[in-house]
KETI-863505 format. One line per 5 residues: number of its first residue (from 1); for each residue x, y, z of N, C-alpha, C. Coordinates in nm, 4 decimals. Example, Ala and Ser with C-alpha at 12.3 -4.5 7.8 and 13.67 -1.06 7.14 Angstrom:
1 = 1.3190 -0.5690 0.7800 1.2300 -0.4500 0.7800 1.3200 -0.3300 0.7800 | 1.2850 -0.2250 0.7080 1.3670 -0.1060 0.7140 1.2900 0.0030 0.7870
This chain:
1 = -1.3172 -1.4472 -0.5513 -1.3698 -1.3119 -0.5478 -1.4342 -1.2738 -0.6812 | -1.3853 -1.3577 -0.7866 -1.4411 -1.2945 -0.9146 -1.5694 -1.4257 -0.9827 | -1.5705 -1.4967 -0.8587 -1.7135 -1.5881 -0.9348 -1.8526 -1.4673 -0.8802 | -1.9142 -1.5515 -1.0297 -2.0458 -1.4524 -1.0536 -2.0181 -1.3558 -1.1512 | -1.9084 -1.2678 -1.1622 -1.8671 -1.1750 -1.2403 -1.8627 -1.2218 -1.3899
6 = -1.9440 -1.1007 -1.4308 -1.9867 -1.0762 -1.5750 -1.8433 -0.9783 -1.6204 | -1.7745 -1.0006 -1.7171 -1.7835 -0.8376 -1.7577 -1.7656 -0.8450 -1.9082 | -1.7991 -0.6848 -1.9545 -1.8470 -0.6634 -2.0345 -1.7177 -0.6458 -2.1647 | -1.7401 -0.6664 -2.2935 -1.6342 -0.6647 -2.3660 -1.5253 -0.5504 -2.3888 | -1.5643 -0.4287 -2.3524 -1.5247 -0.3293 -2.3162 -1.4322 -0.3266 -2.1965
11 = -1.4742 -0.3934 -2.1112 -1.4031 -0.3554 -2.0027 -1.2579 -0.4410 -2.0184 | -1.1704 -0.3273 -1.9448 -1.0363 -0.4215 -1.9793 -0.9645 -0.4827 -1.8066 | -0.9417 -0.6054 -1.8173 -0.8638 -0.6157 -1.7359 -0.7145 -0.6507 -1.6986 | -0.7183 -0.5664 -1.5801 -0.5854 -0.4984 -1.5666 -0.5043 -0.5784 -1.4622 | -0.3891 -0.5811 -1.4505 -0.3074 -0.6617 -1.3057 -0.1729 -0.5144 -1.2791
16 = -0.1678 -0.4986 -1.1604 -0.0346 -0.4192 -1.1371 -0.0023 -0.4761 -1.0239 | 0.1476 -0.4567 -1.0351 0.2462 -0.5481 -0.9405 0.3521 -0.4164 -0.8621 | 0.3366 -0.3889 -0.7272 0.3963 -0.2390 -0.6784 0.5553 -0.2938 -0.6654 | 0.6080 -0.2462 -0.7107 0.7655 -0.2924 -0.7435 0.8328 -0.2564 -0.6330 | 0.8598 -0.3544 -0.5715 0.9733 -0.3433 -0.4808 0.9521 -0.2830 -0.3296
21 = 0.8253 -0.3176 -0.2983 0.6917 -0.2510 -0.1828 0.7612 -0.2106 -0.1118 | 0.7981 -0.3361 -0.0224 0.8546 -0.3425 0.0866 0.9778 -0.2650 0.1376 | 1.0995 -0.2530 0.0685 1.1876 -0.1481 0.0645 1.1795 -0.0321 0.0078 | 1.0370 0.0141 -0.0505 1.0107 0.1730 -0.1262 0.9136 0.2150 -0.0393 | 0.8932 0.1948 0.0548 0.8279 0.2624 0.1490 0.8667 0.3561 0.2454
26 = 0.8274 0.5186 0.2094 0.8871 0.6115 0.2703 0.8781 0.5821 0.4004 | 0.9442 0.5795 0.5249 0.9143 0.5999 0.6247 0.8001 0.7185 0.6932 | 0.8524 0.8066 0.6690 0.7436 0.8697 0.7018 0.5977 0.8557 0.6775 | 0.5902 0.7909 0.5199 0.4437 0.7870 0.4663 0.3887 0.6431 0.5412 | 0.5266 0.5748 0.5723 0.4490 0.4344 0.6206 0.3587 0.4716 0.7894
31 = 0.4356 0.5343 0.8466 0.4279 0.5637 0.9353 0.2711 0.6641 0.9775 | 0.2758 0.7600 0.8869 0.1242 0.8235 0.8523 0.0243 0.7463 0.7981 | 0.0411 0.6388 0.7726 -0.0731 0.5627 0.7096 -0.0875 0.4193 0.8584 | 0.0176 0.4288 0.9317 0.0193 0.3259 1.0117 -0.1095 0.4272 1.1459 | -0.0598 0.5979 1.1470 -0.1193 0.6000 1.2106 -0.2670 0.6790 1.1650
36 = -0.2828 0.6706 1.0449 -0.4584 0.7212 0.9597 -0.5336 0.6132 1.0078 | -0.4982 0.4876 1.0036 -0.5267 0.3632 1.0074 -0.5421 0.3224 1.1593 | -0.5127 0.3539 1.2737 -0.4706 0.3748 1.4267 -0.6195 0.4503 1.4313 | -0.6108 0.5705 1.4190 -0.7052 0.6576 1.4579 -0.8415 0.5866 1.3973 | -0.8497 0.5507 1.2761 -0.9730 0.4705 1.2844 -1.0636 0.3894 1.3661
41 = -0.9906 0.3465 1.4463 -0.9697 0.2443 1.5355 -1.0931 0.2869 1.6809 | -1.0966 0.4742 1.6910 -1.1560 0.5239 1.7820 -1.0523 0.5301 1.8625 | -1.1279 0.5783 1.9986 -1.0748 0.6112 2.1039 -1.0521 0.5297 2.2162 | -1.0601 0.4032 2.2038 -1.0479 0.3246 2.2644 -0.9107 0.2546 2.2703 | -0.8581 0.2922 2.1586 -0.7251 0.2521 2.1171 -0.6520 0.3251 2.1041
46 = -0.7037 0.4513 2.0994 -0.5583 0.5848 2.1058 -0.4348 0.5919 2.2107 | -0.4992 0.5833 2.3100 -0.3685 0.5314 2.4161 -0.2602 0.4743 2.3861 | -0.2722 0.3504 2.3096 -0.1725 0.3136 2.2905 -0.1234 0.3395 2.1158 | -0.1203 0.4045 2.0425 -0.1265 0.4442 1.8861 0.0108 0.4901 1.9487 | 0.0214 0.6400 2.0155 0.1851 0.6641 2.0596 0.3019 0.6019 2.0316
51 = 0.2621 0.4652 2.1595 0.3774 0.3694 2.1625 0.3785 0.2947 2.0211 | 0.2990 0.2414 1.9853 0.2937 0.1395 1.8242 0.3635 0.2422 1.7422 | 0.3568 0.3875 1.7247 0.4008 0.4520 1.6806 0.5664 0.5028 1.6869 | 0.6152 0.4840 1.8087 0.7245 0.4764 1.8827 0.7973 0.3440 1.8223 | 0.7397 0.2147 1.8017 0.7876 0.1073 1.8195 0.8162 0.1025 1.6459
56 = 0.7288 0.1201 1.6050 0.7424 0.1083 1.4760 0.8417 0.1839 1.3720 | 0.8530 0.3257 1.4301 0.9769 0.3829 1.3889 1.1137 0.3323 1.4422 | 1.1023 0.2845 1.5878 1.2497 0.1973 1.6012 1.2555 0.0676 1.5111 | 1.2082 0.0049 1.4967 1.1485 -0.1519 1.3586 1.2692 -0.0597 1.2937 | 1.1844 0.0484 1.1867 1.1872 0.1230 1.0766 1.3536 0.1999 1.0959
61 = 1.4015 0.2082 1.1499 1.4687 0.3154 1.1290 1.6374 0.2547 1.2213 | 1.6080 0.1083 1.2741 1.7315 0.0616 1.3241 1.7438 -0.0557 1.2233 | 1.7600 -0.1314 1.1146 1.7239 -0.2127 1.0614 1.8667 -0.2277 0.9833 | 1.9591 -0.3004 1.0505 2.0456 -0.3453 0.9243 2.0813 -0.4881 0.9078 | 2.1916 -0.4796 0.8091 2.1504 -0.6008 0.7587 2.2743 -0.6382 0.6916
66 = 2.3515 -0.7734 0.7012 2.4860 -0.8151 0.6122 2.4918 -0.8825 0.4633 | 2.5605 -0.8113 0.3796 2.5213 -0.8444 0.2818 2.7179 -0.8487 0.1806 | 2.7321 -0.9776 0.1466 2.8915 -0.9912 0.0797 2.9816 -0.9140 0.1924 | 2.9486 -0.9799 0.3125 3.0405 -0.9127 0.4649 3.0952 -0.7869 0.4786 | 2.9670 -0.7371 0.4469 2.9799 -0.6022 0.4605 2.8129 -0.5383 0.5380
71 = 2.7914 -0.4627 0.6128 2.7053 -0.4671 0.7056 2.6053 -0.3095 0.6615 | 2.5234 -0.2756 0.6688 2.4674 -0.1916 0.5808 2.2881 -0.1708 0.6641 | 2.3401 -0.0156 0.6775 2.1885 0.0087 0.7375 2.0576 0.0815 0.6301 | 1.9567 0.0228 0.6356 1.8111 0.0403 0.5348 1.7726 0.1483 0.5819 | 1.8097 0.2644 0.5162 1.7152 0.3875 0.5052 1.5804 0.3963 0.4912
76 = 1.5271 0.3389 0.4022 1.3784 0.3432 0.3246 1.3581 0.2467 0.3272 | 1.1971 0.2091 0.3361 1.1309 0.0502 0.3485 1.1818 -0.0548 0.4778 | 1.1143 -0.1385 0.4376 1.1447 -0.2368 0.5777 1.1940 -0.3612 0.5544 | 1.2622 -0.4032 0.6323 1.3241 -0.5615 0.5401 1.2316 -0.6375 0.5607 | 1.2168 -0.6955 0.4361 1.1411 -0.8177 0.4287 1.0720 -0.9248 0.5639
81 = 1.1864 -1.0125 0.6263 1.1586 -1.0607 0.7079 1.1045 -1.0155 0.8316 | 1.1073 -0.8486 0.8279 1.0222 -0.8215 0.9995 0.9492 -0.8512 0.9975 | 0.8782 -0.9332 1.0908 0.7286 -0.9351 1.1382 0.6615 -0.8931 1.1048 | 0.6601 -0.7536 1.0864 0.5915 -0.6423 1.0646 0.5857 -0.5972 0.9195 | 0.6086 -0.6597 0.8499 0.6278 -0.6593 0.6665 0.5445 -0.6473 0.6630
86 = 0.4411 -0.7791 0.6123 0.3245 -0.7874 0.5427 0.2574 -0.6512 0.5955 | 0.2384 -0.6273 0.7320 0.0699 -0.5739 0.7893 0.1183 -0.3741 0.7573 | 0.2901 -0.3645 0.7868 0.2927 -0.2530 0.7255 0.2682 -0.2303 0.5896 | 0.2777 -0.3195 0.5084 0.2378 -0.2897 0.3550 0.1497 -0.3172 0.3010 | 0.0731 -0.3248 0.3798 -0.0551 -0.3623 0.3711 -0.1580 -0.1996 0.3853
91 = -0.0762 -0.1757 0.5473 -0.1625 -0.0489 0.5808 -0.1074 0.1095 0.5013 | 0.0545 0.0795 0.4043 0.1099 0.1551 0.3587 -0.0240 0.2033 0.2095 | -0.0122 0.0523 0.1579 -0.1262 0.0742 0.0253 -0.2891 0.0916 0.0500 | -0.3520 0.0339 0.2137 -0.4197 0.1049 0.2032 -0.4914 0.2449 0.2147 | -0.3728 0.3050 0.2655 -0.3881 0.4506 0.2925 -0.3331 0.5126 0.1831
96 = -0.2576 0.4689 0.1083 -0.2466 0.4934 -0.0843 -0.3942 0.4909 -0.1303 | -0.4292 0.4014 -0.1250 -0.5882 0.3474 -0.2028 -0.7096 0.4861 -0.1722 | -0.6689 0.5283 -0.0385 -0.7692 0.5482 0.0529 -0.7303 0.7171 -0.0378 | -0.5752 0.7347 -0.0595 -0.5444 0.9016 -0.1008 -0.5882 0.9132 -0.2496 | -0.5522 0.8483 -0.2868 -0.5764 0.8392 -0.4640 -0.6631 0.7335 -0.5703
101 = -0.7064 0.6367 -0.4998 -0.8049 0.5396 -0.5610 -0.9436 0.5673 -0.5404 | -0.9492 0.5761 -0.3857 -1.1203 0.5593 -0.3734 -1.1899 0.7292 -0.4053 | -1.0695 0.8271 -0.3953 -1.1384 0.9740 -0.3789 -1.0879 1.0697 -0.4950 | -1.0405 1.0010 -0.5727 -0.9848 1.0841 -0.7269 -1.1000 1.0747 -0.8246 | -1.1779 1.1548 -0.8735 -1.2623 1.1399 -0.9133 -1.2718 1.1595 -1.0506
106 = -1.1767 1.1663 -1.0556 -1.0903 1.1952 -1.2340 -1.1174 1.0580 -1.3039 | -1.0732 0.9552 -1.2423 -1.1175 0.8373 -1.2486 -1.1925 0.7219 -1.1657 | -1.1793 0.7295 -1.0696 -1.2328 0.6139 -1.0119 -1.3675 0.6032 -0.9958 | -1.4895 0.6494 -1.0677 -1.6030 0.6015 -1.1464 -1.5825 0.5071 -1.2505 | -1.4368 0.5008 -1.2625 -1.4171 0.3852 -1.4116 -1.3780 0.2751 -1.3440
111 = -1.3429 0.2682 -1.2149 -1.2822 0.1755 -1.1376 -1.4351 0.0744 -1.1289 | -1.4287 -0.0608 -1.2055 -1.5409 -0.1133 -1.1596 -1.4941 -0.1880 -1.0582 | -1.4548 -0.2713 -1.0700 -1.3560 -0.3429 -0.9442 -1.1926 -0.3226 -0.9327 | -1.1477 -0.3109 -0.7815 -1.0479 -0.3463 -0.7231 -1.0041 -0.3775 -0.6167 | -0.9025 -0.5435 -0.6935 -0.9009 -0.5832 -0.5947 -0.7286 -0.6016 -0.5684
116 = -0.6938 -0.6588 -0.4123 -0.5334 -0.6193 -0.3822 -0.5364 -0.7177 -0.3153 | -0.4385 -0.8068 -0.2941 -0.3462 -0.8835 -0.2320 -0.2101 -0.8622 -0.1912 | -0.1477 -0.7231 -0.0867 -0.0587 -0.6712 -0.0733 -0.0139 -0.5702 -0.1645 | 0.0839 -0.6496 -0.2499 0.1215 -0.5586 -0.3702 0.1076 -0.5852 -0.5114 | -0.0193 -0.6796 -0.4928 -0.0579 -0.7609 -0.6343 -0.2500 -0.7068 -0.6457
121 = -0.2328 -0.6413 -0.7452 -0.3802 -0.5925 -0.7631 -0.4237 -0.5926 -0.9343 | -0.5290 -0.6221 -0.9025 -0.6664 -0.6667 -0.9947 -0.7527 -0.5353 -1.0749 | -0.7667 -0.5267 -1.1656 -0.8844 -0.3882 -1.1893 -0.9247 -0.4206 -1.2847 | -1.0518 -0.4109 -1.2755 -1.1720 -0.4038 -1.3872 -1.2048 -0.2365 -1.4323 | -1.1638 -0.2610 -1.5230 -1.1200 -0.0677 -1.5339 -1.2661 -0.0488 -1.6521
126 = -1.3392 0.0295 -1.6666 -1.4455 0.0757 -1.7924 -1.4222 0.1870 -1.8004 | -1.3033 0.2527 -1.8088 -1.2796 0.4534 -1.8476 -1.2199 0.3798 -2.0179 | -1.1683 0.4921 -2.0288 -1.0340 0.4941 -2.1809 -0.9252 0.4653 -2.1550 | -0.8765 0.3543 -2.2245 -0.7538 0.2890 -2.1869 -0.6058 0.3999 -2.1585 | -0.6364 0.5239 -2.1994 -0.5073 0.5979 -2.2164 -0.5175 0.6604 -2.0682
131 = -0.6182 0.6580 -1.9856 -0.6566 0.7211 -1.8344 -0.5843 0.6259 -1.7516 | -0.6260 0.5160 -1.7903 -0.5455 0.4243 -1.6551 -0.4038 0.4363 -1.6746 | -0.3026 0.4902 -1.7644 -0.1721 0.4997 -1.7561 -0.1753 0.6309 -1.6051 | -0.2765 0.6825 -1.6146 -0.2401 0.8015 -1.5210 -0.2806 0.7285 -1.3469 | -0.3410 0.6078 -1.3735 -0.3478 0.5474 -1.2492 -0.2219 0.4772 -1.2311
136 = -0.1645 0.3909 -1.3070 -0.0758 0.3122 -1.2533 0.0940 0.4381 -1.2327 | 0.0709 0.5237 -1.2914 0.1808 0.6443 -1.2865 0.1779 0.7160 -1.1065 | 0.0889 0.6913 -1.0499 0.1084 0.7948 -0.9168 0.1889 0.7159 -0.8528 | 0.2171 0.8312 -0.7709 0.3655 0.7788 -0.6313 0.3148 0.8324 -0.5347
């Protein structure tokens, strides 16, 4: 993704790593971004958004798990191994990206590139280095 790329001595680049994705994912927010991401989709697919929506909060919200024989149910985030890991945290950060990256305009004219691999992301940042603390700071 980064052949061809010039950049300039100024520009700094950046790596952030979202700590602990997968189990810090509000339910609710996963769930609103599962369905921002649904509705995109048109109307061709709304019919069924409901049920995916239905299904996904049972995933989300029956999920336990044994740990030193003792048995323990996950409030927040999703365990790792569901199925449904990767593509929810996927659609969790891009409806993050979509609230505060692409439409904050405070900064993201400095955003020259970014790029994401789940919860591993890339930035070619050209603002003032003391601005991007206020990017990697949102929740």
């Amino acid at each position: 993704m980064l052949e061809g790329i010039t950049v300039d001595p100024e520009t700094l680049l950046v790596t952030l790593d979202v700590e602990s994705l997968y189990s810090s994912i509000p339910h609710i927010g996963g769930i609103q971004a599962t369905q921002f991401f649904l509705e995109q989709r048109g109307l061709q697919f709304s019919q069924h958004s409901h049920h995916v929506l239905e299904f996904l909060s049972f995933v989300l919200t029956h999920n336990y798990f044994l740990f030193d024989t003792k048995y323990f149910h996950q409030l927040r985030g999703t365990a790792m191994g569901t199925s449904c890991a990767p593509s929810y945290a996927n659609l969790y950060l891009g409806w993050w990206e979509e609230k505060f990256v692409y439409t904050n305009s405070e900064w993201s004219d400095k955003i020259i590139l970014w790029l994401r691999f789940i919860d591993d992301i890339l930035i070619l940042w050209g603002g003032v280095p003391k601005h991007l603390f206020k990017v990697s700071s949102i929740h």
